[in-house]
C-alpha positions as CSV (number, residue, x, y, z in Angstrom):
1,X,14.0,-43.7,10.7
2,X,11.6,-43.6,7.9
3,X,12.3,-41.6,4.8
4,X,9.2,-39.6,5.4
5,X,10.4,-38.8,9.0
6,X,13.5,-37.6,7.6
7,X,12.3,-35.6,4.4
8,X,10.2,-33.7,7.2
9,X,13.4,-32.7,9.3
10,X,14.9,-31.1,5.7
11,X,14.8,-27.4,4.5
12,X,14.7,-27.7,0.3
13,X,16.7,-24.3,-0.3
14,X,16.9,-22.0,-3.2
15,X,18.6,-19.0,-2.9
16,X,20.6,-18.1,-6.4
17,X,20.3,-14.3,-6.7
18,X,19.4,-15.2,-10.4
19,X,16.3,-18.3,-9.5
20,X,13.0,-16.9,-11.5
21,X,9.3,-17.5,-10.4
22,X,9.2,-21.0,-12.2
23,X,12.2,-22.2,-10.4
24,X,10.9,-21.3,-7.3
25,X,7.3,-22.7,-8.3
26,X,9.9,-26.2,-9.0
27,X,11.2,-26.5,-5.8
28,X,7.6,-25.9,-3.9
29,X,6.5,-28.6,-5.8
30,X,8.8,-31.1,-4.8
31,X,9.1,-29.4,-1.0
32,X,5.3,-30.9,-1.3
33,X,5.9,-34.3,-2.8
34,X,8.7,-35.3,-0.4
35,X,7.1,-33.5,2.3
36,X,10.1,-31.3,3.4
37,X,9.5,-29.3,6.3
38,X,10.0,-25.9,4.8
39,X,11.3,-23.9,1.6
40,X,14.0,-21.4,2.2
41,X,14.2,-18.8,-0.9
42,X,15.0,-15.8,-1.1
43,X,12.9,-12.8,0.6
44,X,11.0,-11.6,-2.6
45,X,9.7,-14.7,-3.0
46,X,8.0,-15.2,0.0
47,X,4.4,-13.8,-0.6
48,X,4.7,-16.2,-4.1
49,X,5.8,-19.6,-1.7
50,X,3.4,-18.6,0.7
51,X,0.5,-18.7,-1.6
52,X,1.9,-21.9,-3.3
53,X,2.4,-23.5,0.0
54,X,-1.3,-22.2,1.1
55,X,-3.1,-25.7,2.2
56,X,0.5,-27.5,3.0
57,X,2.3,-28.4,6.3
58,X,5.6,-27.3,4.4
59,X,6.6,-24.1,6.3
60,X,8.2,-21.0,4.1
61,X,11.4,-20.0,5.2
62,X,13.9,-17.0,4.2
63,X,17.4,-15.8,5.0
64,X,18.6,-11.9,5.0
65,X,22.1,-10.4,5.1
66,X,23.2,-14.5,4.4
């Protein structure tokens, strides 16, 4: 299996209560430089990795009541 095949099968998650716009900004970033398959934050940020996210194949994810 390649790297790339794998990096696609992985979520990149950040969900600390306390992670801020530029964290979250951080791990979209490298969601799209190892081609992850999704970001899972937190459900505020959604709209925000959404729009970062816009013209990617990395999906945006979210967990509530976890």
């Amino acid at each position: 299996m390649t790297k790339q095949k794998l990096s696609s099968m992985i979520d990149h998650t950040l969900l600390a209560p306390d992670a801020g716009v530029k964290q979250i900004l951080q791990l979209c970033n490298e969601a799209l430089y190892y081609k992850f398959a999704s970001v899972c934050i937190n459900p505020v940020y959604v709209s925000f990795a959404a729009t970062a996210l816009r013209d990617s194949d990395v999906k945006v994810c979210t967990v509530i009541g976890f």
